[in-house]
N, CA, C and O of each residue as an XYZ file, in Angstrom:
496
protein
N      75.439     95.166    106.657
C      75.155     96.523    106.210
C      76.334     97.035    105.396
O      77.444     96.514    105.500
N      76.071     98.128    104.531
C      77.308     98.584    103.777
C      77.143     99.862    103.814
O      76.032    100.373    103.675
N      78.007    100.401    103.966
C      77.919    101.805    103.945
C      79.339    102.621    102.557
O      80.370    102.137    102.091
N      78.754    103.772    102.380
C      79.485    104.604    101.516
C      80.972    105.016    101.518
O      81.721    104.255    102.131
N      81.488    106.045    100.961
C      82.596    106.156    101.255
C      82.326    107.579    102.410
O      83.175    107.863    103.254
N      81.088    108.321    102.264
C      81.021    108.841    103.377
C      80.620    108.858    104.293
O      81.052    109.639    105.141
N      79.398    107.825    104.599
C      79.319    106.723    105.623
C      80.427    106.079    106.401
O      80.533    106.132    107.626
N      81.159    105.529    105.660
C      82.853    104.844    106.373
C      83.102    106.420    107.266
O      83.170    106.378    108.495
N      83.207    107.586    106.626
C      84.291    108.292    107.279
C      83.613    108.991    108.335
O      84.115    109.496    109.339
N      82.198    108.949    107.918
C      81.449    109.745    109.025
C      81.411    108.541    110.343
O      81.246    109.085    111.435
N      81.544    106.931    110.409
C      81.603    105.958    111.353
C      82.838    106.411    111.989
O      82.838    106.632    113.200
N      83.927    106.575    111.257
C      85.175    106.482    111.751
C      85.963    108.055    112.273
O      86.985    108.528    112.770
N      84.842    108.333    111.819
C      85.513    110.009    111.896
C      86.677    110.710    111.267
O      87.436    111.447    111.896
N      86.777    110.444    110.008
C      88.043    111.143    109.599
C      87.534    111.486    108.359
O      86.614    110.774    107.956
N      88.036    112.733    107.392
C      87.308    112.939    106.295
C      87.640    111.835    105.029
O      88.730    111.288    104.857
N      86.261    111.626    104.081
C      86.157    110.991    102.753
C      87.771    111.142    101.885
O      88.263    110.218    101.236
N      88.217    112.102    102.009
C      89.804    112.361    101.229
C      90.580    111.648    102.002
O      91.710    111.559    101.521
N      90.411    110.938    103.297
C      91.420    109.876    103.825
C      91.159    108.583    103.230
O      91.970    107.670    103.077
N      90.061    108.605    102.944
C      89.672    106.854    102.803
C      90.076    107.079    101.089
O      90.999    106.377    100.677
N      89.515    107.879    100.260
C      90.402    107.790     99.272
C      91.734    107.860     98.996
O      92.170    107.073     98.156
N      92.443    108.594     99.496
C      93.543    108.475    100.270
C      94.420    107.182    100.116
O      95.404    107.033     99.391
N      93.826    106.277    100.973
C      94.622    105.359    101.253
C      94.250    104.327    100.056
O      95.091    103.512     99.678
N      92.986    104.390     99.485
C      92.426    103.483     98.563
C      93.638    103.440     97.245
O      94.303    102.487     96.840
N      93.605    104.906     96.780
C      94.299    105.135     95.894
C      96.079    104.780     96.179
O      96.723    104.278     95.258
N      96.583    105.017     97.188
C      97.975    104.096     97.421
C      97.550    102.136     97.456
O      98.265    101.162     97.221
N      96.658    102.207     97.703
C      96.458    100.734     97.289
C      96.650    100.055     98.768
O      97.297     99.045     99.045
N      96.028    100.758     99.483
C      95.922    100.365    101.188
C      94.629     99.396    101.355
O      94.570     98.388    102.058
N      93.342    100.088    100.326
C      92.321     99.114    100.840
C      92.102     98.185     99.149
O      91.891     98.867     98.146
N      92.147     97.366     99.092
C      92.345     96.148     97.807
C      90.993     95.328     97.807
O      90.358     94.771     96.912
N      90.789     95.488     99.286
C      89.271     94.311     99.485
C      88.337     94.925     99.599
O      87.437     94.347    100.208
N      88.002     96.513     99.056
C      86.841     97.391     99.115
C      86.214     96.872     97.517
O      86.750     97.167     96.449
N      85.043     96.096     97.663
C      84.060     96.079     96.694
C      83.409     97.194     96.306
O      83.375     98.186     97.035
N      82.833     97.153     95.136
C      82.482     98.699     94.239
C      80.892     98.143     93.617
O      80.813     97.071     93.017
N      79.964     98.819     93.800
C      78.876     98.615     93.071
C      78.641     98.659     92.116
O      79.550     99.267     91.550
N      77.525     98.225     91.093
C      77.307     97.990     89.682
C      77.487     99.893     89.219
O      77.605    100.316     88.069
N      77.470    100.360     89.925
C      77.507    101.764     89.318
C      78.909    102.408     89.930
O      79.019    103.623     90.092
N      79.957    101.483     90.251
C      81.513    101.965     90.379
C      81.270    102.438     91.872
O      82.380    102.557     92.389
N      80.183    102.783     92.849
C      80.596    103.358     93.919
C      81.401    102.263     95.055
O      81.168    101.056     95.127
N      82.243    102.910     95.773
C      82.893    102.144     97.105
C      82.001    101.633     98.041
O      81.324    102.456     98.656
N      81.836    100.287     98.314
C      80.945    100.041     99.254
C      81.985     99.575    100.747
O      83.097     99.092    100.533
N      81.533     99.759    102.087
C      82.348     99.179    102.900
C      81.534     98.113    103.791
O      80.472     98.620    104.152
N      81.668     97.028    104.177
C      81.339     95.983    105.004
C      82.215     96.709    106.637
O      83.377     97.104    106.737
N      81.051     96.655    107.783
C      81.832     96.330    109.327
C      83.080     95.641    108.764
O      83.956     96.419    108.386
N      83.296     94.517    108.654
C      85.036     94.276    108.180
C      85.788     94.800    107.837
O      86.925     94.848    108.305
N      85.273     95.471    106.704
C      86.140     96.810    105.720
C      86.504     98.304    106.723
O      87.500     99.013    106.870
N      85.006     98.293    107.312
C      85.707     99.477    108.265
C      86.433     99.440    109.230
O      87.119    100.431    109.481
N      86.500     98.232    110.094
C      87.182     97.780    110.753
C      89.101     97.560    110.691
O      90.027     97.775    111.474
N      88.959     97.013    109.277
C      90.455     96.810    108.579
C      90.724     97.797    108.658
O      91.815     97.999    109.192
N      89.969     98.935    108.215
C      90.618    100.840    107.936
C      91.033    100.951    109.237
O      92.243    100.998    109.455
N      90.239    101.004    110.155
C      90.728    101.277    111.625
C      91.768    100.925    111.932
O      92.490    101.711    112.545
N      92.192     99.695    111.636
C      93.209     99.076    112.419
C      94.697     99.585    111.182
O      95.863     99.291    111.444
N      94.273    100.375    109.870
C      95.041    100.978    109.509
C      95.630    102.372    110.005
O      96.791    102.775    110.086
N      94.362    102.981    110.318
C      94.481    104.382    110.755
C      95.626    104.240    112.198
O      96.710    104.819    112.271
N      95.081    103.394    113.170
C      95.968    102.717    113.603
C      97.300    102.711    113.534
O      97.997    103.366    114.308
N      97.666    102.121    112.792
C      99.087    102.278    112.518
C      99.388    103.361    112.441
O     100.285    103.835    113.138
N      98.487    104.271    111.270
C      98.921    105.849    110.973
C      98.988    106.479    111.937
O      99.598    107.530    111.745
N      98.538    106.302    113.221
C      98.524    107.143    114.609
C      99.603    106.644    114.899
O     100.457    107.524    114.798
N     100.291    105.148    115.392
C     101.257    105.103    115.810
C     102.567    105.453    115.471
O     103.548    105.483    116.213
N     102.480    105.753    114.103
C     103.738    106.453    113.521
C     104.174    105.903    111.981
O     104.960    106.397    111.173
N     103.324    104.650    111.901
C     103.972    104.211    110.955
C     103.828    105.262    109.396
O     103.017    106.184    109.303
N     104.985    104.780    108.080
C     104.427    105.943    107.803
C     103.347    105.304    106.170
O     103.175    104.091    106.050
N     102.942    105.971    105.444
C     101.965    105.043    104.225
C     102.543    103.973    103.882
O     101.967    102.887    103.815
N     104.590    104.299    103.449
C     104.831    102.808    103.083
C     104.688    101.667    103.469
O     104.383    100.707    102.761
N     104.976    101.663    105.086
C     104.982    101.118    105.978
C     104.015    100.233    106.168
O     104.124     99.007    106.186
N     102.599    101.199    106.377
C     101.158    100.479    106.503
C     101.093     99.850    105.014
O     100.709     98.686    104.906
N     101.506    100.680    103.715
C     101.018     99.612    102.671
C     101.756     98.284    102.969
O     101.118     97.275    103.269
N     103.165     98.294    102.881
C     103.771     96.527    103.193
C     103.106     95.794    104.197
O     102.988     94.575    104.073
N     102.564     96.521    105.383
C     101.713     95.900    106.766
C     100.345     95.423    105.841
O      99.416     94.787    106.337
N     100.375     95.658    105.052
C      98.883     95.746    104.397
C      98.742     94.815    103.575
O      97.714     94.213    103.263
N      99.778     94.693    103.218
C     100.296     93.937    102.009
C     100.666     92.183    102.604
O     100.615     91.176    101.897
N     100.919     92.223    103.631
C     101.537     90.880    104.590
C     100.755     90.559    104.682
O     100.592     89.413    104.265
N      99.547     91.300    105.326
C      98.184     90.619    105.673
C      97.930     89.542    104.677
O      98.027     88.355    104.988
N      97.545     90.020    103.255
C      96.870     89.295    102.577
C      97.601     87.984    102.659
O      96.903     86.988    102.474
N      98.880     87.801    102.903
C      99.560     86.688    103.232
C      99.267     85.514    103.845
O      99.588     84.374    103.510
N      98.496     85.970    104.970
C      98.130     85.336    106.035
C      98.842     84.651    107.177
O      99.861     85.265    107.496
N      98.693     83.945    107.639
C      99.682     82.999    108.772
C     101.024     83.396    108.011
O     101.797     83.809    108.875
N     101.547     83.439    106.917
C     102.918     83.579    106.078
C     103.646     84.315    107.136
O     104.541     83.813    107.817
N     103.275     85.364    107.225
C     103.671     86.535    107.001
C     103.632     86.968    108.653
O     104.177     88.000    109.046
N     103.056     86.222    109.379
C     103.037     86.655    110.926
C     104.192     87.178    111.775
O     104.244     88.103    112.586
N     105.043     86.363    111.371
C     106.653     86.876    112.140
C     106.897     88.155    111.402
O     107.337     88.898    112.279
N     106.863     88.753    110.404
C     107.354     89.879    110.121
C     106.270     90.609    110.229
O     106.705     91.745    110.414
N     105.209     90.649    110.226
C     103.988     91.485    110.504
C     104.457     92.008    112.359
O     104.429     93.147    112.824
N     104.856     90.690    113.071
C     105.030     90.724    114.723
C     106.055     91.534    114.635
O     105.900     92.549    115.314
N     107.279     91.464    113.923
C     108.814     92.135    114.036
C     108.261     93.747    113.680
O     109.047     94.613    114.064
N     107.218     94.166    113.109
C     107.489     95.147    112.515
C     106.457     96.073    113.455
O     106.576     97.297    113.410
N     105.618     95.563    114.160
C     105.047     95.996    115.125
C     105.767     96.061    116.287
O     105.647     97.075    116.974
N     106.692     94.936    116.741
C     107.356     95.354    118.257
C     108.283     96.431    118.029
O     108.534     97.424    118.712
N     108.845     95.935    116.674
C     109.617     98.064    116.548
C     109.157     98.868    116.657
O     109.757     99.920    116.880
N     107.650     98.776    116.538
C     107.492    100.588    116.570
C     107.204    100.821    118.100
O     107.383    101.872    118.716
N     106.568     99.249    118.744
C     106.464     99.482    120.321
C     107.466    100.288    121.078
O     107.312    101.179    121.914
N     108.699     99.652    120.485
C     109.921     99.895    121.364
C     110.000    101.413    121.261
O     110.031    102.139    122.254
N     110.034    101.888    119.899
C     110.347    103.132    119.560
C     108.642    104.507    120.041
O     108.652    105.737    119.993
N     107.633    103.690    120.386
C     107.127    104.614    120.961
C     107.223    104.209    122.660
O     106.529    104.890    123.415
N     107.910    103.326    123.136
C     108.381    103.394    124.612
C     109.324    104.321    125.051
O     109.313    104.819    126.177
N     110.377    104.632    123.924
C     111.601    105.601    124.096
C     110.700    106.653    124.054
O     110.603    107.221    125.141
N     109.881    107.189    123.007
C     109.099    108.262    123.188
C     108.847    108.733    124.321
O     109.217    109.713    124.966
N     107.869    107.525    124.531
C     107.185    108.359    125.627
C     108.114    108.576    126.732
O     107.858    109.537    127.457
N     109.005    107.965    126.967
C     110.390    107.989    127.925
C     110.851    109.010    128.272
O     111.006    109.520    129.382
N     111.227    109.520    126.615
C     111.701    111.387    126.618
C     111.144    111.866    126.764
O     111.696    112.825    127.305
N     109.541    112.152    126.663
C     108.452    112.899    126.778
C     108.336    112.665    128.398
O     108.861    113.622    128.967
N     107.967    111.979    129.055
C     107.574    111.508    130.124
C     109.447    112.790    130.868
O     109.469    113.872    131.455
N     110.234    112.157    130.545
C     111.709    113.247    131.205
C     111.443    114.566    130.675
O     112.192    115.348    131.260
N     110.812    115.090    129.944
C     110.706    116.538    129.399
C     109.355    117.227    130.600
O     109.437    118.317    131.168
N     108.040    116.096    130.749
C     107.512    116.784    131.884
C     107.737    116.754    132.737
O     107.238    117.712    133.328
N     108.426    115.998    133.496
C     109.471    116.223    134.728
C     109.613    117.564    134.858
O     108.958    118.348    135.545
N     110.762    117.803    133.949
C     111.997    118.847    133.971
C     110.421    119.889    134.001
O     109.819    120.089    135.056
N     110.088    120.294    133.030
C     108.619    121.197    133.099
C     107.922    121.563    134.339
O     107.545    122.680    134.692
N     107.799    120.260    135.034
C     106.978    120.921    136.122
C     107.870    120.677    137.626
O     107.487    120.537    138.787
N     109.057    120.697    137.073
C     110.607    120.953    138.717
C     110.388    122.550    138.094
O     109.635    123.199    138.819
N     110.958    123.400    136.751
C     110.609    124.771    136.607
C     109.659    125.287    136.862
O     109.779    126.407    137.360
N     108.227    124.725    136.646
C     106.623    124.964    137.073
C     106.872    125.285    138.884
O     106.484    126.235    139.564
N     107.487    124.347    139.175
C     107.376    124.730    140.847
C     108.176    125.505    141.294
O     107.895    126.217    142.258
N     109.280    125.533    140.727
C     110.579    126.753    140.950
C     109.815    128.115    140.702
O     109.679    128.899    141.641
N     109.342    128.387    139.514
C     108.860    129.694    139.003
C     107.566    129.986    140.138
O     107.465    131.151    140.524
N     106.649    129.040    140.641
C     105.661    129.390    141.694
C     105.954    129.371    142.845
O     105.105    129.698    143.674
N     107.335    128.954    143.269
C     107.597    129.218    144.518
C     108.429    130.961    144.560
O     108.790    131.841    145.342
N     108.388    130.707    143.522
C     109.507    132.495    143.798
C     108.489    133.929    143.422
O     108.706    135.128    143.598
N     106.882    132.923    142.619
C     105.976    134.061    142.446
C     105.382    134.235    143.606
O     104.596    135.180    143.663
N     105.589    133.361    144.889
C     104.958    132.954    146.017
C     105.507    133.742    147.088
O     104.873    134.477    147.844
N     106.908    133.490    147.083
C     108.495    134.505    147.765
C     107.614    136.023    146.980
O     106.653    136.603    147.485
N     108.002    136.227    146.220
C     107.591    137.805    145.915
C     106.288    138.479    146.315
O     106.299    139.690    146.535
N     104.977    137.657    146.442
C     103.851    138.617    147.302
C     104.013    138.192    148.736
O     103.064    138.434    149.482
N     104.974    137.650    149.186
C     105.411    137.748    151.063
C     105.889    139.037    150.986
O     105.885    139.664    152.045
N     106.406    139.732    149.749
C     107.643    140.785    150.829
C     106.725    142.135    150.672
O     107.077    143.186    151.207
């Protein structure tokens, strides 16, 4: 099946100005175009986007995903630095969540401080 460029975004949920978006930085290369210029996408094609958007959630930033994008077409080549460039961002969203994870701590030791003393005040 093939679907449109607003087909793709309505599957994937994100608006038509993303998928052009990324087309136009030269993110999607393997999107075929119909005899009348429109974008067609293959399950594969939408799939590849995903696993771009992907990245874009995890932090990476356009350049980033374009060179990730760019390795691909490489194939087997390119695996060790495709792997290196993914366990960095692992690491760096482990610290994340690390600090985040110590920030709700601290949040809810004050959360219980502040309800134990709103708790102390309708005793007296």
């Amino acid at each position: 099946m093939l679907y449109t460029v607003r087909e793709a975004s309505e599957k994937l949920g994100i608006p038509s100005s993303t998928i052009r978006f990324y087309d136009k930085k030269g993110l999607l290369p393997f999107i075929e175009r119909s005899p009348n210029g429109v974008r067609v996408f293959t399950e594969s094609d939408i799939a590849h986007l995903q696993d771009l958007l992907t990245l874009k959630e995890a932090g990476f930033s356009i350049k980033e995903i374009s060179e990730y994008a760019k390795l691909e077409t490489e194939g087997t080549q390119s695996l060790l630095t495709r792997s290196e460039m993914l366990k960095r961002r692992c690491v760096e969203m482990e610290s994340e969540i690390t600090r985040l994870q110590d920030i709700l701590e601290m949040l809810r030791e004050q959360y219980q401080r502040c309800t134990a003393a709103l708790e102390k005040q309708s005793d007296l």
